[in-house]
C-alpha positions in Angstrom: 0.0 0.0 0.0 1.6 3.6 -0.5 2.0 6.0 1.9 1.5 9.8 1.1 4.1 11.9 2.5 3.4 16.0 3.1 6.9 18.1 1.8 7.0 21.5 1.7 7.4 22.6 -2.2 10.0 25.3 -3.1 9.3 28.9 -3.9 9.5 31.3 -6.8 11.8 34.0 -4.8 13.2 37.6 -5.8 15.4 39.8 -4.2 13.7 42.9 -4.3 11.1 42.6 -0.9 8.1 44.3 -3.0 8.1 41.2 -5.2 8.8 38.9 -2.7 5.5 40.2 -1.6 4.1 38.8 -5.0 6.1 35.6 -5.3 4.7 32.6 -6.3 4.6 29.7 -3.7 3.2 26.5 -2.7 2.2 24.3 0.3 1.5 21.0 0.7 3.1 19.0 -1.8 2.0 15.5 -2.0 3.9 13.0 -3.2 3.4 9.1 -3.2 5.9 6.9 -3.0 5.0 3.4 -4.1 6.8 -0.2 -3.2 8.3 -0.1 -6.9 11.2 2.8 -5.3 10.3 4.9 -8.2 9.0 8.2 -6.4 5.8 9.4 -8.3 4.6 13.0 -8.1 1.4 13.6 -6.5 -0.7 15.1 -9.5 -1.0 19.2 -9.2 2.2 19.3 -7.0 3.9 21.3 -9.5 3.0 25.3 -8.0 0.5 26.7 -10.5 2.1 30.1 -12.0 -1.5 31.9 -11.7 -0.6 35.5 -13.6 -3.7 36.8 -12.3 -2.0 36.7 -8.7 1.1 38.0 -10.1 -0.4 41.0 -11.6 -1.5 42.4 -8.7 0.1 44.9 -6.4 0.9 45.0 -3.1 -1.9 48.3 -2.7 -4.7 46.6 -4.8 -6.3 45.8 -1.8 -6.7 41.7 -2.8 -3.4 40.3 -2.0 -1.5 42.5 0.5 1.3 39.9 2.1 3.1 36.8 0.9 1.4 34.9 3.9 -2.2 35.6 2.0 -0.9 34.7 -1.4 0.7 31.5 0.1 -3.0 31.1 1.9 -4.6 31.5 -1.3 -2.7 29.1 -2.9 -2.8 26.6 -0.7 -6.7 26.4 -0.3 -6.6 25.8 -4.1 -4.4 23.0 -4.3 -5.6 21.2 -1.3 -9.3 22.0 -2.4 -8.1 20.1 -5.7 -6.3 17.4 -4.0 -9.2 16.8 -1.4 -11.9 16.1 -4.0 -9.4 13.9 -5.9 -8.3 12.0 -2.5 -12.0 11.2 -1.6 -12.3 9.7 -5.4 -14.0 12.6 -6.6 -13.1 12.9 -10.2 -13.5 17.0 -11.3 -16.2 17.2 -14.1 -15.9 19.5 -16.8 -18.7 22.4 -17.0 -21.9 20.9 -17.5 -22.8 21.5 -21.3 -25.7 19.8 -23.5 -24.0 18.7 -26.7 -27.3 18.0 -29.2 -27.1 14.8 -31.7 -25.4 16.8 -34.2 -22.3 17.5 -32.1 -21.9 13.4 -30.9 -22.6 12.2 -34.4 -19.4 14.3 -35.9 -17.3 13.4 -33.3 -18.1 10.2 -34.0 -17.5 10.6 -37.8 -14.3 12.5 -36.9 -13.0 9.2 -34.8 -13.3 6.9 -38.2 -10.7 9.2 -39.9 -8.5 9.2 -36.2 -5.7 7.8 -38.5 -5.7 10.2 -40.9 -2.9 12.9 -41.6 -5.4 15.8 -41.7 -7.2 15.1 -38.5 -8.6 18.5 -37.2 -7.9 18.3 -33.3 -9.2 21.7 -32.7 -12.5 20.9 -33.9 -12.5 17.8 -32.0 -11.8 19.1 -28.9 -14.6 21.7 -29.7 -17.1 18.6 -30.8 -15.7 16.6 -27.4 -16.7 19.8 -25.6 -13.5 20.0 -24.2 -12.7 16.0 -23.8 -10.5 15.3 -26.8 -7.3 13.8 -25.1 -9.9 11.6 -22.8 -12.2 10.7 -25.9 -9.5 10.0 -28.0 -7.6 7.7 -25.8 -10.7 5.6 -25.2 -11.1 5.0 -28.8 -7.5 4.3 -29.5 -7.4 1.7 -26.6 -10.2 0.1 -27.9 -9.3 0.3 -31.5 -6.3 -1.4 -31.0 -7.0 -3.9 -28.9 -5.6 -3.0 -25.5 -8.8 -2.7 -23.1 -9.4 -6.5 -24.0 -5.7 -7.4 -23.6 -4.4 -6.5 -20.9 -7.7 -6.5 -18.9 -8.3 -3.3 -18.1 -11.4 -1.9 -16.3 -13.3 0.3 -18.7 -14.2 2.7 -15.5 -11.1 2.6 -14.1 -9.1 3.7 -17.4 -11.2 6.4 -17.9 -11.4 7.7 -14.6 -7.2 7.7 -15.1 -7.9 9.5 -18.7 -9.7 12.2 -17.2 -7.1 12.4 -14.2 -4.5 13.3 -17.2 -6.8 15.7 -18.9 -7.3 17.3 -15.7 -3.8 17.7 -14.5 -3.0 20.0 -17.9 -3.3 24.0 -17.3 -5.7 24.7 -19.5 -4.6 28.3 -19.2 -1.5 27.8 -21.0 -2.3 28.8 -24.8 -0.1 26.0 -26.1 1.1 23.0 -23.2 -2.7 22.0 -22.9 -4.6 19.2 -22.9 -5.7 19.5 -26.7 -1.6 19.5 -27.4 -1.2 16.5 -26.0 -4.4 15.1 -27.8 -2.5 16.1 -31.3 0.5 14.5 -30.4 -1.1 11.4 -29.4 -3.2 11.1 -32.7 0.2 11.9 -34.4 1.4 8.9 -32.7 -1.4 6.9 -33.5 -0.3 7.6 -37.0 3.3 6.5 -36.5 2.4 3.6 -35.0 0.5 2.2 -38.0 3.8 3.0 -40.5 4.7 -0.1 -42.4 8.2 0.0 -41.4 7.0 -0.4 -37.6 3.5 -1.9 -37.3 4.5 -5.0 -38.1 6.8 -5.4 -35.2 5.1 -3.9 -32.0 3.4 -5.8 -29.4 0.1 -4.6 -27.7 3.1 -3.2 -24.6 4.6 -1.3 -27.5 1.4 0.3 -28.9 -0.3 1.1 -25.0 3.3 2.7 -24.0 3.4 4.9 -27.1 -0.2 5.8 -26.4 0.4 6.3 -23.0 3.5 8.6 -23.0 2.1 10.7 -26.1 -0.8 11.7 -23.7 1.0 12.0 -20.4 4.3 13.4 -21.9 3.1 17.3 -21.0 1.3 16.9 -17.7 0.9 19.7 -15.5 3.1 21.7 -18.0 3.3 25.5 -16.1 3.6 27.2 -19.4 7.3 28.4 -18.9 10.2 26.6 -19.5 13.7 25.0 -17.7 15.8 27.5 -17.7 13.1 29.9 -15.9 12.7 27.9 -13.2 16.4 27.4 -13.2 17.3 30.9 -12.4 13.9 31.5 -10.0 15.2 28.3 -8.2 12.5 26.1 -8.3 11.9 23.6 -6.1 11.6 20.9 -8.9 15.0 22.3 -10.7 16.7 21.7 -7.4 15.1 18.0 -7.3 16.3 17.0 -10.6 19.8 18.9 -10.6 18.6 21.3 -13.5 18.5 17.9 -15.8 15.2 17.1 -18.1 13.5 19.3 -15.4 10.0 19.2 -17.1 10.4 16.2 -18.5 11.0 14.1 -15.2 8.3 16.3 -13.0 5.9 14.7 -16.3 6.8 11.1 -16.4 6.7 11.4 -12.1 3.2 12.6 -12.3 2.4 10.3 -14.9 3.5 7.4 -12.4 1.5 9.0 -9.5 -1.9 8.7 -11.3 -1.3 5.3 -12.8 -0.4 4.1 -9.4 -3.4 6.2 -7.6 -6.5 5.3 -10.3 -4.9 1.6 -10.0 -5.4 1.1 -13.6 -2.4 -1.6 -13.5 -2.5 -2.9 -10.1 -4.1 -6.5 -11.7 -0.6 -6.9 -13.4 2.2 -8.4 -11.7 4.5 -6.3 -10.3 7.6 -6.6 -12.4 5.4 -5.7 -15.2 4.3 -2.6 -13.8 7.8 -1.7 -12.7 9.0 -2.3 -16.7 5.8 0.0 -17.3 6.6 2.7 -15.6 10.5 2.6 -16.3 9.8 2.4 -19.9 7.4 5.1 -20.4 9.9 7.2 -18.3 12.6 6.7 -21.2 10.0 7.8 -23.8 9.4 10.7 -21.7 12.4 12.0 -20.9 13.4 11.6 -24.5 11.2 14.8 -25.7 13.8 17.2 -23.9 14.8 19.2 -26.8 18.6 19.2 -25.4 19.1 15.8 -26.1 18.1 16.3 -29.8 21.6 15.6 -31.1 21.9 12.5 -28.9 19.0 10.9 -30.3 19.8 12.5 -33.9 23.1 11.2 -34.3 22.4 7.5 -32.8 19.4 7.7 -35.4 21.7 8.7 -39.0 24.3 6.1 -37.2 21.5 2.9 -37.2 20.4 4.3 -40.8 23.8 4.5 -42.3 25.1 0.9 -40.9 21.6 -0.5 -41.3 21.3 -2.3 -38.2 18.2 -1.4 -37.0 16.4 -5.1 -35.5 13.2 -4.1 -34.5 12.7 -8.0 -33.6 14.9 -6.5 -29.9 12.8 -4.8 -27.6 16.0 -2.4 -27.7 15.5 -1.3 -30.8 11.6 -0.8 -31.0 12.3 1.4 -27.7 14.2 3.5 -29.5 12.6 4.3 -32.7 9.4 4.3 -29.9 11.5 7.4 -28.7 12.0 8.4 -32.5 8.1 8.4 -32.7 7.2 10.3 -29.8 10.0 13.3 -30.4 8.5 13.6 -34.3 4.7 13.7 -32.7 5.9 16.4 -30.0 7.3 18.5 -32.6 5.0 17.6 -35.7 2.9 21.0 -35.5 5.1 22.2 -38.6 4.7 19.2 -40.4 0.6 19.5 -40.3 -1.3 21.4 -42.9 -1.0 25.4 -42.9 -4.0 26.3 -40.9 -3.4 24.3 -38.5 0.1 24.3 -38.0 0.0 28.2 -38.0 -2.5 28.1 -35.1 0.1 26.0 -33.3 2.9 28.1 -33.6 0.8 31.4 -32.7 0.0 29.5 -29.6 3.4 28.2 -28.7 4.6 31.8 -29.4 2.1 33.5 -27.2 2.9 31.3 -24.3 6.6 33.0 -24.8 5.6 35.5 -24.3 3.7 35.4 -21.9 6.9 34.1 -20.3 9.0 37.0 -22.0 6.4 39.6 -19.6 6.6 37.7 -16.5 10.3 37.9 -16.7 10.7 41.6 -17.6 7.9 42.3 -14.8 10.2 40.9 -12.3 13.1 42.7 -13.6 14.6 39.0 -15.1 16.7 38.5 -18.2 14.0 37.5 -20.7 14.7 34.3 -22.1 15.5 33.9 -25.9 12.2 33.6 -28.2 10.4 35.4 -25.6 11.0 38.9 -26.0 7.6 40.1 -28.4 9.2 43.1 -29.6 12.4 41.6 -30.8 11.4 37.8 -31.6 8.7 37.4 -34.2 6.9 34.5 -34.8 8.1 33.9 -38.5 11.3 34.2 -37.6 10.7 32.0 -34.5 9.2 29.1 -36.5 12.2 29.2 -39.9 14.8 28.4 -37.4 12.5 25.8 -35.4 12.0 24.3 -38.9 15.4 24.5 -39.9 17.9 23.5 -37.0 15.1 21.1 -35.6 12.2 19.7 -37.7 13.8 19.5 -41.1 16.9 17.0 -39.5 14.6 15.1 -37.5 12.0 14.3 -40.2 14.3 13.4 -42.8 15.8 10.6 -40.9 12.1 9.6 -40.0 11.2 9.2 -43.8 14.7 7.7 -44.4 13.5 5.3 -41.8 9.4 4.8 -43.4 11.6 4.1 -46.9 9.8 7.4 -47.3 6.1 6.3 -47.2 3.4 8.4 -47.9 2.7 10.3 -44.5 6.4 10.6 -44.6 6.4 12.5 -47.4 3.2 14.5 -46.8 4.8 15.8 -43.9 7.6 16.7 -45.7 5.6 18.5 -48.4 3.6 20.1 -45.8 6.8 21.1 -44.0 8.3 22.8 -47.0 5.1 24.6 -47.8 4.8 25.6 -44.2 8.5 27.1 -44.5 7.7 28.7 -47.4 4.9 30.4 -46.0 6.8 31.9 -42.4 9.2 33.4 -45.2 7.0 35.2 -47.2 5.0 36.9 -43.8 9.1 37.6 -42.9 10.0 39.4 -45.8 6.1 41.4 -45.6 7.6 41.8 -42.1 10.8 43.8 -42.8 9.6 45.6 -46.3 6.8 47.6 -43.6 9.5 48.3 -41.2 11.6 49.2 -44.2 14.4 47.1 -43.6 16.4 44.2 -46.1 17.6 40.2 -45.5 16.3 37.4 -43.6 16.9 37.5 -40.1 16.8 33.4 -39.5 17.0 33.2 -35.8 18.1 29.3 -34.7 21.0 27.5 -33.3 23.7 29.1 -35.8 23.3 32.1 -33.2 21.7 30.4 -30.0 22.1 27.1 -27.8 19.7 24.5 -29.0 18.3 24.8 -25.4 17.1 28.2 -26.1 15.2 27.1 -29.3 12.6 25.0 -26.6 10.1 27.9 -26.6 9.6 27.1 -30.2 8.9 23.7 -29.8 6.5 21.1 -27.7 
């Protein structure tokens, strides 16, 4: 049985004592510790970054002293944490959705392997439910509900936990991203090249990790809570910070909605150690790592996706392309993507200039635009990665839709560049990527 065990989370502090007065903190993290010796973050543990709160000023009257702030925040979290503890899954806004609605939803999930799958509609048809309506289907479709006995109840109750645990503030690390990436993975998964070699373990972990890969996301990045000394960067030694407070969390609701506890243990363990790899492999700074071993198995063709090994690997390979596909989807969608991912830098970009911070690179709105943001995204990170994919698919046909789409999509950023600097009167192509920056700093641009 696990034990829960009350810490004290870290705090967002400043040196100035006016916005100490206005710092973000938060009490009573839980975290559960289960007999497997992986620790597993209590879902919501990560302090929510509420800009409302930080807004304010010590004279508006509504928060006055760090103590009320702290107050504030606590009653929020443990309110959350309460219902969940008692069993009491959170239910979205009550909303009548007529025949119509359910019916295209419906329709929609027939064309779930499709390239051009519109996610934002889905969500809007789902009323808000994609990633948890999705992930029904998927397990059903491909077989995993019947074998590895789950509980139908039981695996959604742990779908909505997922669902519930993304900020759906945050314009792009939401709960409708990680729907998209998971229907992109639904499309890797059926590639020739791959399909014929995973097992139902390969297909749910891919599933899984795709969903779960961006859980309680708090819309900035490492190196912010780097330099405001974050709890959480202190935990993990400034190393995959985001990506290791996901996969934790990830762990902490499979363990607490018991959706595996049927399974013998080892299995579970190999679960959860697995879909941790897969995780952890979406931290942008270990692009070149998992670039170079990629070209090295292509070029000595040695690839034997009969090992587990291997099918981990280009499992990885899967789940970075689906993280960072947005550019590789057709124009209006991918441009709503990277207006969102931008925005969220943004938002970022004010939070640290508010608080007298170095603003972070990409995340200054007056000097980082978003065509310039998304060439060198495209450039020094999607363009490498997907050409090794379709090297790997013997470029099948997604492969090279994506590639089309990608080139378009390029194409496109240019042109609103160049419309860019001809009304501010100015010549050349400013292509902002990792010929001038760390790859690191690129990771506002990407998933």
């Amino acid at each position: 049985m696990s034990c829960l065990m009350v810490e004290r989370c870290g705090e967002i502090l400043f040196e100035n004592p006016d916005q100490n007065v206005k710092c973000v903190c938060m009490l009573g993290d839980v975290r559960l510790r289960g007999q497997t010796g992986v620790p597993a973050e209590r879902r919501g543990s990560y302090p929510f970054i509420d800009f409302r709160l930080l807004n304010n000023t010590t004279h508006s009257g509504e928060i006055g002293t760090k103590k009320k702030v702290k107050r504030l925040l606590s009653f929020q979290r443990y309110f959350h944490a309460s219902r969940l503890l008692r069993g009491i899954i959170p239910q979205a806004p009550l909303h009548l959705l007529d025949e119509d609605y359910l019916g295209q939803a419906r329709h929609m999930l027939s064309k779930v392997g499709m390239w051009d799958f519109d996610i934002f509609l889905f969500d809007r048809l789902t009323n808000g439910n994609s990633l948890v309506t999705l992930l029904c289907h998927l397990f059903n479709t491909h077989g995993l509900i019947h074998h590895f006995k789950l509980d139908m109840v039981t695996l959604h109750r742990f779908l909505v936990m997922v669902q519930e645990d993304y900020h759906g503030q945050n314009p792009y690390h939401n709960a409708v991203h990680a729907a998209d990436v998971t229907q992109a993975m639904h499309c890797y998964l059926k590639e020739p090249k791959l399909a014929s070699f995973l097992t139902p373990l390969d297909i749910m972990l891919g599933l899984l990790a795709a969903a779960a890969h961006d859980v309680d996301h708090p819309g900035v990045n490492q190196p912010f809570l780097i330099k405001t000394n974050h709890h959480l960067a202190n935990l993990y030694q400034n190393m995959s910070v985001l990506e290791n407070h996901h996969w934790r969390s990830t762990i902490g609701m499979l363990r607490e909605s018991r959706l595996l506890a049927h399974l013998p243990k080892e299995m579970t363990q190999d679960i959860e150690q697995q879909l941790g790899s897969l995780i952890l492999a979406t931290d942008i700074n270990r692009q070149n790592e998992f670039l170079t071993r990629l070209k090295a198995h292509l070029h000595n063709k040695d690839l034997r996706l009969e090992d587990v090994q291997d099918r981990h690997f280009m499992l990885q390979i899967a789940l970075k392309c689906a993280d960072i596909c947005n550019p590789c989807r057709i124009w209006e969608m991918s441009k709503q993507w990277s207006e969102r991912v931008c925005e969220e830098f943004y938002r970022q970009g004010d939070l640290e200039q508010k608080f007298e911070l170095e603003i972070s690179p990409l995340c200054n709105q007056q000097k980082d635009s978003i065509p310039s943001i998304q060439i060198g995204f495209m450039t020094y990170i999607v363009e490498p990665l997907f050409r090794e994919w379709a090297h790997f698919t013997g470029n099948s046909s997604l492969s090279e839709n994506m590639l089309r789409h990608l080139a378009h999509n390029k194409a496109q950023w240019k042109s609103l560049l160049s419309k860019q600097h001809r009304r501010r009167g100015s010549g050349g192509l400013d292509l902002a990527g990792p010929g001038t920056e760390t790859v690191e700093q690129t990771e506002g641009a990407t998933p």
